[in-house]
N, C-alpha and C positions, 0 to 999 in steps of 0.2 A: 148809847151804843146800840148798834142792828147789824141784822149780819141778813144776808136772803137764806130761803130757802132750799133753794137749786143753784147750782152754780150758772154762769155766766153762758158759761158753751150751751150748756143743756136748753138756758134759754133763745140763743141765738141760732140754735137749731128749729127750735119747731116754727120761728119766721115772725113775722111781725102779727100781732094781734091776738099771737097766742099764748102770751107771756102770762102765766101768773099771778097772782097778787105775792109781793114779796111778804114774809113776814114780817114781824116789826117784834124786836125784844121787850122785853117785859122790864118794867123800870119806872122811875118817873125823870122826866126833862123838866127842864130849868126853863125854859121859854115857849109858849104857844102852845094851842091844842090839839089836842092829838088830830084830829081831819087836816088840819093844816098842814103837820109832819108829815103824815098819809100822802097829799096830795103833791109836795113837793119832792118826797122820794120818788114817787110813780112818775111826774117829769121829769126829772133826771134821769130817771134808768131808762126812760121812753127815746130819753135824747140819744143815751147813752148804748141803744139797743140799734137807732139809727144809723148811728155813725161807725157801729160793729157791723150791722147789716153793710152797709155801704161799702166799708172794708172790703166784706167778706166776697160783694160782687163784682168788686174789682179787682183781687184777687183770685176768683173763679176766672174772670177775663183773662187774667194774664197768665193764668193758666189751663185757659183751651189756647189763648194765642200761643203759649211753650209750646203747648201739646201740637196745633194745627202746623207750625213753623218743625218742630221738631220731626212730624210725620210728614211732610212735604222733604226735607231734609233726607230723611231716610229714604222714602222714591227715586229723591235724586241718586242717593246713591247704592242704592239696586239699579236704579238707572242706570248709575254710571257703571257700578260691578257687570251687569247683564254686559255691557256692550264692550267693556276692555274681556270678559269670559269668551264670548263671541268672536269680540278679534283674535283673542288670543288662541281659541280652537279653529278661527279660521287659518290662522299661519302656523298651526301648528299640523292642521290637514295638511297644507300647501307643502310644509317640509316635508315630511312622512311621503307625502306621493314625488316629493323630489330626491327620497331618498330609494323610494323603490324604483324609479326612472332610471337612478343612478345605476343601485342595483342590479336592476335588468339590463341595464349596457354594459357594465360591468359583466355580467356571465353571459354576456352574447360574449365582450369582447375576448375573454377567456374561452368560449368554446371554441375562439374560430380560431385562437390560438394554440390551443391543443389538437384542433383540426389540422394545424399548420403543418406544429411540429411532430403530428402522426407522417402527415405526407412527407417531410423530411424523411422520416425514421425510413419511413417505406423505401424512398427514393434510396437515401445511404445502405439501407441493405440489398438494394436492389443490385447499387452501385458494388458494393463488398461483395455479393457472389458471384456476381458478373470477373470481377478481379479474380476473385479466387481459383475460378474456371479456369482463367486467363492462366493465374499460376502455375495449376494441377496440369493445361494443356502444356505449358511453356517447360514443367519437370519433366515431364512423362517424355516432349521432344527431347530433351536434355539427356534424359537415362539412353531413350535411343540413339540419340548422338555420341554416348559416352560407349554404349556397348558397341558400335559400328566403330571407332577410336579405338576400345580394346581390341576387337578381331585385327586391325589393321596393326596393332600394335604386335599384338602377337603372330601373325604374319611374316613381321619386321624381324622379330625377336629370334622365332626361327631361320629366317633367313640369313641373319648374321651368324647366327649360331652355328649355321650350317658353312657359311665362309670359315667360321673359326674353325669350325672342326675339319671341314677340307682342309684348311691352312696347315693344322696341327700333323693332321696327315701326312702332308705335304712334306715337312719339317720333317714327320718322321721315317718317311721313307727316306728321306736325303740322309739321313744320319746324322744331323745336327741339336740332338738331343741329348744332352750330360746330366752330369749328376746336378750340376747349380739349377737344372729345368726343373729336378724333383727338390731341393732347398727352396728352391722359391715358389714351388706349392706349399709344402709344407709353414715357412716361415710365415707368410703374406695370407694364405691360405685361415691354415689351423693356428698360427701367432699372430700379431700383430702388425711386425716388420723384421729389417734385415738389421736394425741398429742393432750396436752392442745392447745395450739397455732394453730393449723390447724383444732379443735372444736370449738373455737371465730372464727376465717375466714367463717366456716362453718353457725355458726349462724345468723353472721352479711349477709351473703350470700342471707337466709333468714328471711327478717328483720319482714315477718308476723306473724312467732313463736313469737317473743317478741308483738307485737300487741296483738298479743289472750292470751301471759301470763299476762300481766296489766289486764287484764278482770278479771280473776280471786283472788278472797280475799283472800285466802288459799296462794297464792304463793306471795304475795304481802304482807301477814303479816310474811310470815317466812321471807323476804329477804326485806334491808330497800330499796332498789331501782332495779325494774326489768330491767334491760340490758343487751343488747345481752353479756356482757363479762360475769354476772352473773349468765346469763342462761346456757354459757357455761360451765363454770366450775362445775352448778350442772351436767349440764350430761356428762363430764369429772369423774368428784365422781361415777358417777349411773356406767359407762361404767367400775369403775374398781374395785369395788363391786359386778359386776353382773361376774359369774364364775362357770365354767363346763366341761366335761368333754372336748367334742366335741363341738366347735362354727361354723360350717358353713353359711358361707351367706346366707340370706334369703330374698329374693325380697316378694312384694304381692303374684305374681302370685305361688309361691313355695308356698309361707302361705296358698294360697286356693287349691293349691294341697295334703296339708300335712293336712289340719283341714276344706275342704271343706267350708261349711257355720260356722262356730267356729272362734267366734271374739277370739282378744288376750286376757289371763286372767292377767291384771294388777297387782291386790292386791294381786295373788297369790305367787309372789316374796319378800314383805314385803318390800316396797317402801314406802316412809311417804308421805302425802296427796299432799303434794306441787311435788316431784318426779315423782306420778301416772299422774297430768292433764299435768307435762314438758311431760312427755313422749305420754300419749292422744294425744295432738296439736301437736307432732312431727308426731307420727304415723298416726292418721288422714290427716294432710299437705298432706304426701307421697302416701295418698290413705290405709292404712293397716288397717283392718278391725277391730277395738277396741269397746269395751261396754262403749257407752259412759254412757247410763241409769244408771248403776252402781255409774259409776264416777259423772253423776250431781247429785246422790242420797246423796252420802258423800259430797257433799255441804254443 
């Protein structure tokens, strides 16, 4: 049994020729002498160191060939990275300046769109106070149209007025003017109408007429209970009783035009006693100058 000295690697490292003498164990062998054992281990490790060297350089070979193939490999592809990088920042310039192209047409197209619609703005306000002028002129003709209408109106108003009151004149110098002249101021006038139904409204209206008629005996014994609906319907009766040719209205102030200081003459229509003081209290109420000395005389 022998075992070397150095291991294997150690010697196939320092390279051929500079291998060692291996040891040789201590012992005795059974065959041959020792130079001979000597001689025939040292060829076989010699062979044996050959054909590790050998190995070892064609291994080395095959790996610079890895290495040279692996590093050709990787240029290509830096090769190939650099040029898709390249392209890739080339189309990515390309867009970017297609996006600011865009962009700048874009805010041209926008400004000349706000340019646009400034000049609209301008035009339409221009247009709007233009109108408005138009308006303010077209009122202001209107007001003076409407107040040159009212003079003409009022003009008219007096004009008529002035027929009616000749008219009324007229009437009353002829003598055609009765007591239905002054009922039908008062009714139409200060009531509503001549009906029965809107002579109770009338009355009730005034509820002092019925006050002053209870005072009096005369009208209290023709009728069993003095109430405005009572009082009503007698001078509903009187109003449609009394009958002429011509009835125009007739206020106080007409009455003192037409008969001056000349109270009404009551009893000259043939009213019965209780009808003469209904109509007294009505006419005195309203201000219309009636004899009342007469009237308290026939008490």
């Amino acid at each position: 049994m022998w075992r070397p000295c150095r291991s294997l690697v150690e010697a196939v490292a320092r390279g051929p020729g500079k291998i060692p003498p291996l040891a040789v164990g201590c012992g005795r062998f059974a065959n041959g002498s020792m130079h001979n054992r000597w001689a025939f281990t040292n060829a076989t490790n010699d062979n044996a160191l050959s054909v590790m060297a050998r190995q070892v350089e064609l291994l080395s070979d095959k790996i610079n060939q890895l290495h040279s193939e692996k590093t050709a490999e990787i240029k290509q592809l830096h090769s190939e990275k650099n040029a898709e990088i390249k392209q890739l920042h080339s189309e990515k310039t390309a867009e970017i300046k297609q996006l600011y192209s865009e962009k700048e047409q874009l805010q041209s197209e926008k400004a000349a769109e706000i340019k646009q619609l400034h000049s609209e703005k301008e035009q339409l306000h221009s247009e709007k106070t233009a109108e408005i002028k138009q308006l303010y002129s077209e009122k202001e003709q209107l007001h003076s149209e409407k107040a040159l209408k009212d003079t003409e109106i009022l003009k008219l108003s007096l004009t008529i007025e002035s027929v009616r009151s000749a008219k009324r004149v007229a009437l009353i110098r002829a003598g055609r003017v009765d007591l239905r002249g002054i009922l039908e101021h008062l009714l139409k006038e200060e009531g509503t109408g001549t009906s029965e139904a809107q002579i109770v409204a009338f009355v009730e209206s005034h509820d002092v007429l019925a006050e002053r008629c209870r005072q009096e005996p005369k009208i209290t014994s023709d009728v069993s209970a003095v109430t405005t609906v009572v009082l009503a319907r007698k001078l509903h009766q009187i109003w449609r009783r009394l009958c002429s040719d011509v009835h125009p209205r007739l206020t106080p102030e007409q009455w003192q035009l037409r008969s001056g200081e000349d109270c009404i003459q009551l009893r000259s229509n043939g009213e019965s006693d209780s009808d003469v003081l209904l109509l007294y209290h009505l006419f005195d109420h309203f201000g219309y100058p009636v004899q009342s000395d007469v009237v308290l005389r026939q008490r």
